[in-house]
C-alpha positions in Angstrom: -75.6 34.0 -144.9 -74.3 33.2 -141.4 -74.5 36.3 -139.4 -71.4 35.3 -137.5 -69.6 34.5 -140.7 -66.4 37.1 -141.3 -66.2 38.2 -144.9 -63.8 40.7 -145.9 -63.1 42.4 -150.0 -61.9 39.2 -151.0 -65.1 37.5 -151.3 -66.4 40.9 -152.8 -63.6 40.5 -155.7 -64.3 36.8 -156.1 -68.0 37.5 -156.5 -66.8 40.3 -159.0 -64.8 37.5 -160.6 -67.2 34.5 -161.1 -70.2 37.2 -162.4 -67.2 38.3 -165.2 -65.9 35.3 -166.2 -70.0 34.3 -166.4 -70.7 37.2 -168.4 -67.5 37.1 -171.0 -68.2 33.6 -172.1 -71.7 33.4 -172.4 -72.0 37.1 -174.2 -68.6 36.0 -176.6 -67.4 39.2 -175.2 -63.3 40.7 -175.5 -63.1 42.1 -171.2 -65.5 42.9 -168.2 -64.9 45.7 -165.9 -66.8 46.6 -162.5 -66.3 50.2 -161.7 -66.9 51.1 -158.1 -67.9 54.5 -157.0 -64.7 56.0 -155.3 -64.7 58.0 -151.8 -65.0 61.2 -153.8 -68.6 60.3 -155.2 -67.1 61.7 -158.4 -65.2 59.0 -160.0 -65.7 55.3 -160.9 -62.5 53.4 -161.0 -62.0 49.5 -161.7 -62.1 46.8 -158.7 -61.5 44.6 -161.3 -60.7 43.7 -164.9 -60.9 40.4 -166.4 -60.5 39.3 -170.2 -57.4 39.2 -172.3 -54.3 40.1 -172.6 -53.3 42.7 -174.1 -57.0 44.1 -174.3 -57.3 44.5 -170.2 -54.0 46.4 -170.0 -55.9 49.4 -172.8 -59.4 49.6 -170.2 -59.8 53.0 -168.7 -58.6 52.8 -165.1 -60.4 55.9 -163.7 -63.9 57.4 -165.4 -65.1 60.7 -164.0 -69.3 60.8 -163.9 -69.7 63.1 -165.6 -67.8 61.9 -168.7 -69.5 61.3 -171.8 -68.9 57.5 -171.5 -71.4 54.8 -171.2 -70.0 53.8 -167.9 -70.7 56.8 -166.6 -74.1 57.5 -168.4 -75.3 54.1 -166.8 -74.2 55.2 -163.3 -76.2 58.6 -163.8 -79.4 57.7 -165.3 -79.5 54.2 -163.6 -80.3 52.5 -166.6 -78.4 49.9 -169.2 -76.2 52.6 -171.4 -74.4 50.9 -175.1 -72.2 52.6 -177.4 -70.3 51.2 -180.9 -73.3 49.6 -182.2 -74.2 50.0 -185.5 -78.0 51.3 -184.3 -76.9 54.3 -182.3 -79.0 54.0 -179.5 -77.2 56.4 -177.4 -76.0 59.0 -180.2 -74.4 61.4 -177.5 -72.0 59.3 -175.9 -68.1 59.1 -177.6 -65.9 55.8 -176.6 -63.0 56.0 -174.4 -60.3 57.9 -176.7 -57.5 55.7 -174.5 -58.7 52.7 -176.1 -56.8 52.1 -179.1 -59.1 50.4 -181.4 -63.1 50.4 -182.2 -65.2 48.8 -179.4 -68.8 48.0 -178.6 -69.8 48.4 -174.9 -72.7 47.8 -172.6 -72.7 49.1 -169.2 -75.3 48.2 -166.1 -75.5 50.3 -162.9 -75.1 47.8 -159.8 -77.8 48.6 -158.0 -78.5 47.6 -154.3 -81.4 48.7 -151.7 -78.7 50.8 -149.9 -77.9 52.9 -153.2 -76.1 52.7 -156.4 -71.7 50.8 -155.9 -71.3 51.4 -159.5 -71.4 49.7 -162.9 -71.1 46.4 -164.6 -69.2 47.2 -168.6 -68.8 44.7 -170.9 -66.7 44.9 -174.0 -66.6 43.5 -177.5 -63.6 43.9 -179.6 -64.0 44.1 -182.5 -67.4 45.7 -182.6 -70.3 43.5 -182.5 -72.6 44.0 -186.4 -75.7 44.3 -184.5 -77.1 44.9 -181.4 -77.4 42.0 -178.1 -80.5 40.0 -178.7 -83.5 40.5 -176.3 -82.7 37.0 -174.6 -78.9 38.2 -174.0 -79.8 41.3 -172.7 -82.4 39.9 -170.3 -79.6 37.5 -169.0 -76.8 40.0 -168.6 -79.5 42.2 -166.9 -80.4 39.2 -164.7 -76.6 38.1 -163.9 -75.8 41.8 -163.1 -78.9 41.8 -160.4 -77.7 38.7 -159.1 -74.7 40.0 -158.4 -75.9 43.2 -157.0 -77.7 41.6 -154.1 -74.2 39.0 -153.1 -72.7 42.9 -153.1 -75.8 43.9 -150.6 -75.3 41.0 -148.7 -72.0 41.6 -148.1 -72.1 45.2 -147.6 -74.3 44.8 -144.4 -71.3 42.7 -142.6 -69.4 45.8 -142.9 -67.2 44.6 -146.5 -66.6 48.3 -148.1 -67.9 48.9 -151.4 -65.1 51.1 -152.4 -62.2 50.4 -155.1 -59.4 49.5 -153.9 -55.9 51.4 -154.3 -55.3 48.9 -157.4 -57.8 46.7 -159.5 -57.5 42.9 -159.9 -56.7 41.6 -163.4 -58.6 38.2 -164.3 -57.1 36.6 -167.4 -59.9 35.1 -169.4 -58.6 32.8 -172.3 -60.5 31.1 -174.9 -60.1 27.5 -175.7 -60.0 27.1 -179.7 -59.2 27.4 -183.1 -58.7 31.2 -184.5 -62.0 32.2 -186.6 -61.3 31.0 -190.4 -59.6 33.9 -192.2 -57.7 35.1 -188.8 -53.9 34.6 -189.7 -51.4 34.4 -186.3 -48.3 35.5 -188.0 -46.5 33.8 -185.2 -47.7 35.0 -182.0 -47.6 31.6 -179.6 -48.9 28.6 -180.0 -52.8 28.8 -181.7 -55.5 26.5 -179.9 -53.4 26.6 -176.6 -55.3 29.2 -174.4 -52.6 32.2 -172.9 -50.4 31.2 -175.5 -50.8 34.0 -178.0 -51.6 36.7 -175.2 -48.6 36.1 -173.3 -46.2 36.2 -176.4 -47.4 39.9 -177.2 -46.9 41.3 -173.4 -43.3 39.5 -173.4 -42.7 41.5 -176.7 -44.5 44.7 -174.9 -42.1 43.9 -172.0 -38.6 43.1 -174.2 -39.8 46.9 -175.9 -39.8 48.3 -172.0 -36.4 46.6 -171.1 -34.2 47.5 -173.9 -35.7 51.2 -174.7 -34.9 51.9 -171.1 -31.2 51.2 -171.4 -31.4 53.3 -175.1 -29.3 56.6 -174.7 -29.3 57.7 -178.4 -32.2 58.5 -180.9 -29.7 55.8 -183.2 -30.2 52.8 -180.1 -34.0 53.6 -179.9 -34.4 53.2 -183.9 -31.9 50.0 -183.8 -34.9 48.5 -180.8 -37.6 49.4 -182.7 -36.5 47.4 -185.7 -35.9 44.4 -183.0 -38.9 45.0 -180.5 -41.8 46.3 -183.1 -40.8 46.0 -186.8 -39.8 42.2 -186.7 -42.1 40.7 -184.3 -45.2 42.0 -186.4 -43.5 40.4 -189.3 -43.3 44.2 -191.0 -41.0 44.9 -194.1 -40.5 48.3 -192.8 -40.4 50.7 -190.1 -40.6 54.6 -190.7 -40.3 57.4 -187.1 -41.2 61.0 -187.5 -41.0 63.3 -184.9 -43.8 66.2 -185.3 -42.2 69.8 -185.2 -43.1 72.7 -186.0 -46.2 71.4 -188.2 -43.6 69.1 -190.2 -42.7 65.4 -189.8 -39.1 64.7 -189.8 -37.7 61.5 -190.2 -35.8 60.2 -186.9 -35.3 56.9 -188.1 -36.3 54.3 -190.3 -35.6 50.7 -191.9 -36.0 49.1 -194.8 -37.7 52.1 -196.4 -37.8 53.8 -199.9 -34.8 56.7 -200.2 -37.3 58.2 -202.9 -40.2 58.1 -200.4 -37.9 58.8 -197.2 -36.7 62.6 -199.0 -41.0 63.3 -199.9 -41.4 62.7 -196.3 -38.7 64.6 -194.6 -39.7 67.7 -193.3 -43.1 68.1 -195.2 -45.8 69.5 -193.5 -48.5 67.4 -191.8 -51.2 67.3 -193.9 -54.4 65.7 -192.8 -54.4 64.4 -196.9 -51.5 62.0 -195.6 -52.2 58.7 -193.7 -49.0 59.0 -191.0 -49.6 62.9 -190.8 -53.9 62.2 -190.1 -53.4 59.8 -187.7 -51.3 61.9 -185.6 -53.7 64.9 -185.9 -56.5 62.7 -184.8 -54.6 60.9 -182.7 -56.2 57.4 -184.1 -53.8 54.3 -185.4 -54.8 53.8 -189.1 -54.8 49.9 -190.8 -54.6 49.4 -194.2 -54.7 45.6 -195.1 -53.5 46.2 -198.8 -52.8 48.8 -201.2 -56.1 49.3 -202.8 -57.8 50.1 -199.2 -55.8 53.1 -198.0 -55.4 54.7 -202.0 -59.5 54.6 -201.2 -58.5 57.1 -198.3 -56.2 58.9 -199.0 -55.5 59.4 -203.4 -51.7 61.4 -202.2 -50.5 58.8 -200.6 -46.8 58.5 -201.2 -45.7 55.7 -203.1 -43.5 53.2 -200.7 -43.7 50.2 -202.6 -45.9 48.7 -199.5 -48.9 46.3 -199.6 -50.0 46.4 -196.0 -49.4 49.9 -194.1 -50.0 51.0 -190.5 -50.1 54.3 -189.3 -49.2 54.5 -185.5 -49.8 58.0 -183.8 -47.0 58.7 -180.9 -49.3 61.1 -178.3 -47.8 62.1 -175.3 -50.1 64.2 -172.5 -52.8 65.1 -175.1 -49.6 66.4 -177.4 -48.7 65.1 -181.0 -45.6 63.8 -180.6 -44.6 61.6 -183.6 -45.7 58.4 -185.6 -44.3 55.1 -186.8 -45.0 53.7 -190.0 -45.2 49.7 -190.5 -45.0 48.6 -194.1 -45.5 45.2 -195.0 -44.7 43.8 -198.6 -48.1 41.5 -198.7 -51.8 42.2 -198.1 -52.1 41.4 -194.3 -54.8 41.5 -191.5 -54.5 42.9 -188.5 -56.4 41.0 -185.2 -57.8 43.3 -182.2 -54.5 41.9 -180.2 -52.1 43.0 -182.4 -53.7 46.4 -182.7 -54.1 47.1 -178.9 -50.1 46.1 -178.3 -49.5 48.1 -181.5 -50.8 51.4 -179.7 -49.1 50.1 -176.3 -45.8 50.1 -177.9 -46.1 53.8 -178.9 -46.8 54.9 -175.2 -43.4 53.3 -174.7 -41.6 54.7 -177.8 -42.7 58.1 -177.7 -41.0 58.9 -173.7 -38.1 56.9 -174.9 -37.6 59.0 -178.2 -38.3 62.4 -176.3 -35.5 61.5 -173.5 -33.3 60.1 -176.0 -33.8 63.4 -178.9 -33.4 65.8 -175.1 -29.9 63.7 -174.6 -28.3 64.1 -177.8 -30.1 68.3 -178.2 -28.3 68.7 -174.7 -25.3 67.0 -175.5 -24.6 68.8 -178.6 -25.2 72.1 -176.8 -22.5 71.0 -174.7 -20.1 70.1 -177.2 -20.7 73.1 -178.9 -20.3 75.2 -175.9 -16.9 72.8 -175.1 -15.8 73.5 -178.5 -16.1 77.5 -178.6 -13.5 77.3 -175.3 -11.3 75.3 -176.9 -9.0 77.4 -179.6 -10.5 77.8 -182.9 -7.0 76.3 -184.3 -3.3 75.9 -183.3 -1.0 78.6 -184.1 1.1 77.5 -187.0 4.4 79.1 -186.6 8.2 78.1 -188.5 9.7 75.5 -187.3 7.0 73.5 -185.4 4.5 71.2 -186.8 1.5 70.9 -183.9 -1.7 69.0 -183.7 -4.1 68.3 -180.8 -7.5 66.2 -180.2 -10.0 66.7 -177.5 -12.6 63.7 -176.9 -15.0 64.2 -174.0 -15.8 61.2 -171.6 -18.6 58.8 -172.6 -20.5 59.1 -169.7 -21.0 62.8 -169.9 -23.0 65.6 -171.5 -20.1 66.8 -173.8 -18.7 68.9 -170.7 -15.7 68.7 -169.0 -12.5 71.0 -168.1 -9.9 69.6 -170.1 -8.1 72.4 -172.6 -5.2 72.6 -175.0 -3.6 75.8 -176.4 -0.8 77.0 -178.0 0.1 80.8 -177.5 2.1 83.0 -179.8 5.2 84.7 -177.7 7.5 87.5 -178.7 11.0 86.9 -179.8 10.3 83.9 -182.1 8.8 81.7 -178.8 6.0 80.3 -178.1 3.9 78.1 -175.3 2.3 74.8 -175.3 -0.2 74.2 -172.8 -2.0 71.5 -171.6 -4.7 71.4 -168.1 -7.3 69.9 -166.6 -10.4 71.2 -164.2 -11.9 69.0 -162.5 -15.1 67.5 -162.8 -17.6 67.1 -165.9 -20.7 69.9 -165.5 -20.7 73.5 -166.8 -18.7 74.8 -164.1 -16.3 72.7 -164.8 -15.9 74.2 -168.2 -16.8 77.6 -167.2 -14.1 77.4 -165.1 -11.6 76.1 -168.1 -12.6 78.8 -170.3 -11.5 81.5 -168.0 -8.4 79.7 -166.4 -7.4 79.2 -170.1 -8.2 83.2 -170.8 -5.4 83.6 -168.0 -3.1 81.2 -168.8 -2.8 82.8 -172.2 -2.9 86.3 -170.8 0.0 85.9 -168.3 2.0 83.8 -171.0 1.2 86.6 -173.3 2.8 88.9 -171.2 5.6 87.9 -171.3 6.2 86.1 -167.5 7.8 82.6 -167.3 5.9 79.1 -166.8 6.4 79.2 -163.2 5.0 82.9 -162.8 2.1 81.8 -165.1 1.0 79.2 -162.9 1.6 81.6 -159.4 -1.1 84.1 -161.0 -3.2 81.2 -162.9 -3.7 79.6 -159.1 -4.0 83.2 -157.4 -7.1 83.7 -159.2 -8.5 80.3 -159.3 -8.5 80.6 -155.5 -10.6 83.8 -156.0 -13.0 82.7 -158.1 -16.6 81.7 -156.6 -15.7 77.9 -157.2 -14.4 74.8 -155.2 -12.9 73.1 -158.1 -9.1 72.4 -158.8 -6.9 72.2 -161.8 -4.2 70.5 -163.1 -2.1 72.0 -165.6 1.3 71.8 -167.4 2.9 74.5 -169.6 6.2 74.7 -171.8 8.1 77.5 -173.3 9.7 77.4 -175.9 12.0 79.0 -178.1 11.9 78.0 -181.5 15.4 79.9 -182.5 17.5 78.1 -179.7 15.6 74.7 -178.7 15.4 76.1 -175.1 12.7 75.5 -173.2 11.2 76.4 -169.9 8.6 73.4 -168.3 6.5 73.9 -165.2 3.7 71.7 -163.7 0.7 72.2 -161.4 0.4 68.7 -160.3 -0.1 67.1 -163.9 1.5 64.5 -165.9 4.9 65.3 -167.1 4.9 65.4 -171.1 6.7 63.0 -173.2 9.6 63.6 -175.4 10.9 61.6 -178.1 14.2 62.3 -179.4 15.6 62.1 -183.3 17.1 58.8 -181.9 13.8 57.2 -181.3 14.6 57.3 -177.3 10.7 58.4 -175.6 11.2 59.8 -172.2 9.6 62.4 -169.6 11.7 64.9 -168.4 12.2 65.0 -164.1 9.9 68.6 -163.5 8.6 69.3 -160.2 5.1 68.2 -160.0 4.0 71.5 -157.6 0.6 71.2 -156.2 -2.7 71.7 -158.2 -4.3 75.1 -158.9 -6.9 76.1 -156.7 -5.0 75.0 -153.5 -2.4 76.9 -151.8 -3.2 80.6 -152.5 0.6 81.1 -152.1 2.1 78.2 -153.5 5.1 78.9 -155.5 5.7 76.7 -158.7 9.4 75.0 -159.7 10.3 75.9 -163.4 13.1 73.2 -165.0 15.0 74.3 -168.3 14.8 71.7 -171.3 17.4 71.6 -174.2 15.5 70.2 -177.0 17.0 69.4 -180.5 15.6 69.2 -183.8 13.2 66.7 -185.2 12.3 66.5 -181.2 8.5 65.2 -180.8 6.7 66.7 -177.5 3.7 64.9 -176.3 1.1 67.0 -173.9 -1.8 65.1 -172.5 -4.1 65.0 -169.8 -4.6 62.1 -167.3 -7.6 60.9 -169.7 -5.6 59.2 -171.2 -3.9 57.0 -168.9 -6.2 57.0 -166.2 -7.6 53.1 -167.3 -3.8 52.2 -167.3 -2.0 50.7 -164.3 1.6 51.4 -165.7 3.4 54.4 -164.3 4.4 57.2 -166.7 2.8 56.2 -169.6 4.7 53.2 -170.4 2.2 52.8 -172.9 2.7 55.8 -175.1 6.1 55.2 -175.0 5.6 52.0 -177.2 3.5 53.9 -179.4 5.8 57.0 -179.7 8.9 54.7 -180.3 8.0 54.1 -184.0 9.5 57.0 -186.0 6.0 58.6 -188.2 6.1 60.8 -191.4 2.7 61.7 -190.2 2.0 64.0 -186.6 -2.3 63.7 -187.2 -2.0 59.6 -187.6 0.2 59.6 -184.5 -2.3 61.6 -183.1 -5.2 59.4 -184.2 -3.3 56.1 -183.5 -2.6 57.6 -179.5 -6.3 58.5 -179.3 -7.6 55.1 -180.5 -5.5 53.9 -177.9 -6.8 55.4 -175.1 -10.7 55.0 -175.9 -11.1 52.2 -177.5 -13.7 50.2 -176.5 -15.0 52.6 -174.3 -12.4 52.0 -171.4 -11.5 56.1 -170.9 -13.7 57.3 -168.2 -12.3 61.1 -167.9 -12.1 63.7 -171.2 -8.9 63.2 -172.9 -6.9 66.1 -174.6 -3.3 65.6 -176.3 -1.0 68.3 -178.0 1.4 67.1 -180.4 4.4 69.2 -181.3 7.6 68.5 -183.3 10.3 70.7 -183.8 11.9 71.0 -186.7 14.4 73.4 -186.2 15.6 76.6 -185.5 15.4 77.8 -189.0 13.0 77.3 -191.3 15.1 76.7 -194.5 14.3 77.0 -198.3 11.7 73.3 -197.3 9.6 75.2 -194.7 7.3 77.6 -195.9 4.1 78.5 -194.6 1.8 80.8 -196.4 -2.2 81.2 -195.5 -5.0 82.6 -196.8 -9.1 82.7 -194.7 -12.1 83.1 -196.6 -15.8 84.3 -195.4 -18.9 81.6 -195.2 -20.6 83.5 -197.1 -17.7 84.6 -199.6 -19.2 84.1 -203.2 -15.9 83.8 -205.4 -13.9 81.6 -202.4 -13.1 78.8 -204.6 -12.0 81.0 -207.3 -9.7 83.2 -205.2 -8.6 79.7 -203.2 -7.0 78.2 -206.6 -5.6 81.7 -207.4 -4.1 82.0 -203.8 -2.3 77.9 -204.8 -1.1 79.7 -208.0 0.4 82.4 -206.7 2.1 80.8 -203.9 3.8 77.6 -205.7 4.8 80.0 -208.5 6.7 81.9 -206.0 8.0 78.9 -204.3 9.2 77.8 -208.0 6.9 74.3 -208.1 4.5 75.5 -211.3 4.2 71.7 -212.1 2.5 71.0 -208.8 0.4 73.7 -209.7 -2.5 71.9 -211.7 -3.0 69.1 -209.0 -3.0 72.0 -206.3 -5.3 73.5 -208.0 -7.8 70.7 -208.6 -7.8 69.4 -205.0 -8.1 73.0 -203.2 -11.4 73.5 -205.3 -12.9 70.1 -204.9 -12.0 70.8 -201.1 -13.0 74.4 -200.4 -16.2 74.0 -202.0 -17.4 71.4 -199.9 -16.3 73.1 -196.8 -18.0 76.5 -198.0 -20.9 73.9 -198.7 -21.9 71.7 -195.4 -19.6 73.6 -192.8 -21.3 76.9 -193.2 -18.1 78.6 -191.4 -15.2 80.6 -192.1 -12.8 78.7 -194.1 -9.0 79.1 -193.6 -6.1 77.4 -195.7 -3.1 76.4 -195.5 0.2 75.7 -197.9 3.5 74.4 -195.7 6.9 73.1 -197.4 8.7 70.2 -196.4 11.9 69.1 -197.5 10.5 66.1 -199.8 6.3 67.1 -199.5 3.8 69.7 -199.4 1.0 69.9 -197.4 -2.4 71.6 -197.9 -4.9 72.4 -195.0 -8.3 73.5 -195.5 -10.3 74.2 -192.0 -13.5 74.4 -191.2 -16.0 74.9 -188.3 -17.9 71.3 -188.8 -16.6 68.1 -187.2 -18.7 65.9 -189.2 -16.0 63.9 -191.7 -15.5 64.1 -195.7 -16.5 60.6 -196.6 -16.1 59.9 -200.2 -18.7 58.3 -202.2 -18.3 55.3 -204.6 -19.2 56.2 -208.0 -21.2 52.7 -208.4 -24.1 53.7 -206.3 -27.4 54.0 -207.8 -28.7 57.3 -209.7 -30.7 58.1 -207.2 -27.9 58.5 -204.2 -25.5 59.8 -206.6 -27.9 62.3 -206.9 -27.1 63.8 -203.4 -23.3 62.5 -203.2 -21.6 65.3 -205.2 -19.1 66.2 -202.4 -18.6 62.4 -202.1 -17.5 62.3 -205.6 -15.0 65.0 -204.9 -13.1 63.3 -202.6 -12.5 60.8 -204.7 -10.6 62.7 -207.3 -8.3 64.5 -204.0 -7.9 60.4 -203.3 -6.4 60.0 -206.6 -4.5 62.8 -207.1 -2.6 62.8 -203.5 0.2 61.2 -202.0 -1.7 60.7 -199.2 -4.8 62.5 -197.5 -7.0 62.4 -193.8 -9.0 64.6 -191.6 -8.4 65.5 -188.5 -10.8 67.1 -185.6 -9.7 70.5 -184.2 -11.1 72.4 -181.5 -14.0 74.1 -182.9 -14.2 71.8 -186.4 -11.6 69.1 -188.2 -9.3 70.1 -190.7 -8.8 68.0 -194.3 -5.3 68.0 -195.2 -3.5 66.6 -198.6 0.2 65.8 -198.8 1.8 65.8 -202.3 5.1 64.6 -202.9 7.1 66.8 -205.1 7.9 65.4 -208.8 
């Protein structure tokens, strides 16, 4: 070598190359490594890798020396260090536990007059039967001391023998035919080198892309199915999530119901395949039936063939595992198996951030939900209803609030505001602006009063935030009303008539920003049969037109119905996605200033835990249409409060209240609960097996049959189910 020659770690990594490549196709071996000795003298990590892919993307970046490895065992002792073999020669030494598949390995210290750079590894995949022969070994040995004295050489011009800050990757692809009995099942092109390597790490990188725009456990099942279930061809996919020492099901497809309830929170036993792979944290492949009965006798029956058992292991931890089930006997290459276990390292963060999402999101809501009244006052002559949906983009929080307070002398308030702003002080802030709202209206002071003492002590709470709010009294005997705003929309009136319009109020300044701001009260003269619509700007705020020329349209149309008219308004306003703020609408229609012999209200509220509910619920029906003179609705009454009740006594687990009212041509029963979740009736054609666990669904279907009509509607803390019976 030409002393006045300028080499640099280039030539270093292109000797590294050439020896690899060398050493991978005349040893038929999977990858080659070269481990330098790092600036710490304690830690070998790769200058370079070179084999296939997916195989160089599972090598052990960084190897400490004093790890049981044979990497490190051949840079301690100095001497040519094996493991996987099927003659043990070095019975101490374990194989890398990041590798995700069994593995033969030879590793030679690089050894140079000026000390020991580091080691030469090679790796077979899968693990060779026997042992290299004496000629192969003499050659590797050979190759590596060739390539020990190009480092020396090298070294004395100054080129450092340290790893870099990254290691090179040297694709190595075979030319050929797949070994007979080695199926592709798709993955490129066979006999054209790169071709099936590169299709697995586009499917490794797909996985990346979509599970990192996934918000919801839902999305990350529905790219699982796409990204790992289909590509390997499976019949089935099955994700547990480990907790508590129990699997639970997060998602699944195309998988047994009997199996999927065996599996469902049952403990992890080590005597099950997906449970014993996660404990030892090794992927389990069963090419048929027959093979992994011969492990493990319990296995549940999931009318599978083929089965693999994929451990989810995050920081050392046991985090999950996904089952593959395939309806034929199937084998599984060395490739497939390393982008198997890959996959999981990208499932498991994106199952843990997704689960995290929807845990802190339902917090949220349930925190949302206990500021928000438990239900709307029901009071002679006014029908109310209200919704609340928080924005999309959010955690569930946000200061939008409804109420309506009971007042003395037959009146009573409707309110509607808004904090700004979507984070817990925003709804920290709601609760106790809505706590004072309710207390001065309580006491009797007028809207504009309410709002001077609602923005005095906004202004003196510890918060920058501001509020919007709008509040009407109103006197159910007379029709007057008193309406006064703190910057927010005006409501919306419709009149007997059909003619929608919003009343010229002041629109006064926020709350929160004047401490002495003083708030203009108008007086309203509403008549009967008069609908009032209270809403916050959620649900125009995507809308260009002024005044909410759009829920005019939609208020025009007279309806028999106040909770479809609140559904319809509220599909309106977020469908599609296009609200971007939480949306909250009150609903009121006054009927009159009497109630009459048609509008009578009678309730009843029984305990969760109340063991004779039902029974007292169908007495309380009795009672009540017997005094109202309608014994032959009585039966049908009857029928439909039991099949209702008991399932809200069933899945809500909450108080349950109920409701009778009269109208002049209807009745209407209310049953309320504290769970949002939706009654969905059940058709009674399913199978035995989910009729099994669709008794409440079947229930539903005889209140279907027997009412006039029949819906459910959210409230603030749960939903309400409500019948309406025409009288006969």
């Amino acid at each position: 070598m030409n002393q006045t020659d300028t080499y640099s770690t280039l030539h270093r990594d292109y000797a590294f190359a050439d020896a690899l490549r060398e050493i991978i196709e005349q040893l038929d071996a999977n990858t080659g490594l070269v481990y330098l000795l790092a600036d710490d003298e304690r830690t070998l990590r790769t200058a370079i890798v070179a084999g296939a892919q997916p195989t160089i993307f599972t090598m052990p970046e960084q190897v400490d020396v004093g790890d049981p490895y044979a990497t490190a065992a051949a840079f301690r002792t100095g001497e040519m260090t094996m493991a996987g073999f099927p003659t043990p020669h070095s019975p101490d030494l374990k194989l890398a536990s990041r590798v995700p598949f069994p593995y033969s390995v030879v590793s030679v210290p690089l050894d140079t007059p000026a000390g020991r750079l580091g080691v030469v590894t090679v790796i077979w995949i899968p693990p060779r039967t026997r042992f290299l022969y004496a000629r192969q070994v003499a050659w590797l040995v050979n190759r590596v001391t060739s390539l020990a004295g190009a480092l020396a050489a090298l070294a004395a011009t100054g080129v450092s023998m340290r790893p870099g800050n990254k290691p090179a990757l040297l694709p190595v692809y075979r030319r050929g035919v797949p070994p007979a009995g080695t199926a592709n099942f798709g993955w490129g092109l066979p006999g054209l080198p790169g071709s099936t390597e590169v299709s697995f790490m586009y499917q490794v990188h797909q996985l990346a892309a979509e599970l990192n725009e996934a918000a919801s456990v839902n999305e990350v099942m529905a790219v699982t199915r796409k990204r790992i279930m289909t590509p390997f061809g499976a019949r089935s996919f099955l994700v547990s999530t480990f907790r508590d020492g129990r699997l639970w099901v997060a998602g699944h497809s195309g998988y047994p119901t009997v199996a999927l309830r065996l599996l469902h929170g049952s403990a992890a036993d080590p005597h099950r395949p997906d449970a014993d792979a996660l404990l030892k944290h090794t992927s389990l492949f069963f090419e048929d039936r027959t093979t992994l009965l011969a492990s493990y006798p319990s296995a549940v029956e999931d009318g599978v063939e083929a089965a693999v058992f994929l451990p989810i292991v995050m920081s050392g931890c046991p985090t999950g595992v996904c089952t593959l089930g395939f309806d034929r006997p199937r084998t599984f290459s060395s490739q497939e198996r390393a982008v198997s276990m890959m996959m999981m390292d990208l499932l498991g963060p994106a199952l843990e951030r997704a689960s995290l999402g929807e845990s802190a999101r339902t917090l949220a809501e349930s925190l949302q939900k206990k500021l928000l009244p438990r239900d709307l006052v029901e009071v002679p002559g006014m029908v109310t209803t209200a919704r609340y949906v928080p924005a999309p983009s959010t955690a569930g929080l946000g200061g939008d609030w409804y109420d309506m307070v009971p007042l003395s002398g037959g009146r009573i308030a409707l309110v509607v505001g808004d904090v700004e702003g979507h984070s817990i002080e925003s709804s920290v802030v709601m609760g106790q602006l809505r706590s004072a709202v309710r207390a001065y209206a309580t006491e009797g002071h007028s809207p504009g009063a309410v709002m001077v003492r609602a923005n005095r002590l906004l202004n003196e709470l510890d918060t920058d935030l501001m509020a919007t709010c709008c509040l009407i009294s109103f006197d159910i005997n007379s029709g007057l009303a008193e309406a006064a705003l703190a910057g927010h929309p005006g409501p919306l009136l419709r009149t007997p008539d059909g003619f929608v319009h919003s009343p010229q109020l002041p629109p006064n300044v926020p709350l929160g920003v004047e401490p002495e701001a003083t708030y203009g009260v108008r007086e309203l003269t509403v008549t009967p049969d008069t609908l009032l619509m209270l809403y916050t700007d959620g649900m125009t705020e995507s809308r260009s037109l002024d005044t909410a020329l759009w829920a005019r349209t939609l208020l025009k149309p007279a309806s028999a119905s106040l909770e479809k008219l609140a559904d319809h308004l509220l599909e309106e306003a977020t469908t599609h996605g296009t609200h971007r703020d939480d949306v909250a609408l009150l609903l009121a229609r006054y009927e009159g200033p009497r109630p009459g012999p048609n509008r009578r209200i009678t309730r009843k509220t029984f305990h969760r835990h109340d063991l004779r509910a039902v029974k007292a619920a169908r007495q309380f029906i009795s009672d009540s249409l017997h005094t109202w003179g309608m014994d032959q609705m009585i039966d049908s009454f009857q029928l439909v409060t039991s099949e209702i009740v008991t399932n809200a006594l069933i899945h809500a687990d909450s108080d349950v209240d109920l409701r009778l009212r009269e109208y002049p041509d209807h009745l209407r029963l209310e049953v309320r609960d504290g769970d949002p979740t939706p009654p969905v009736p059940a058709s009674i054609t399913l199978t035995d097996d989910t009729n099994e666990h669709a008794e409440h669904g079947r229930g539903l279907i005889i209140v279907d049959s027997l009412s006039s009509e029949w819906g459910n509607s959210p409230s603030g803390r749960g939903k309400t189910v409500w019948v309406d019976m025409y009288n006969q």
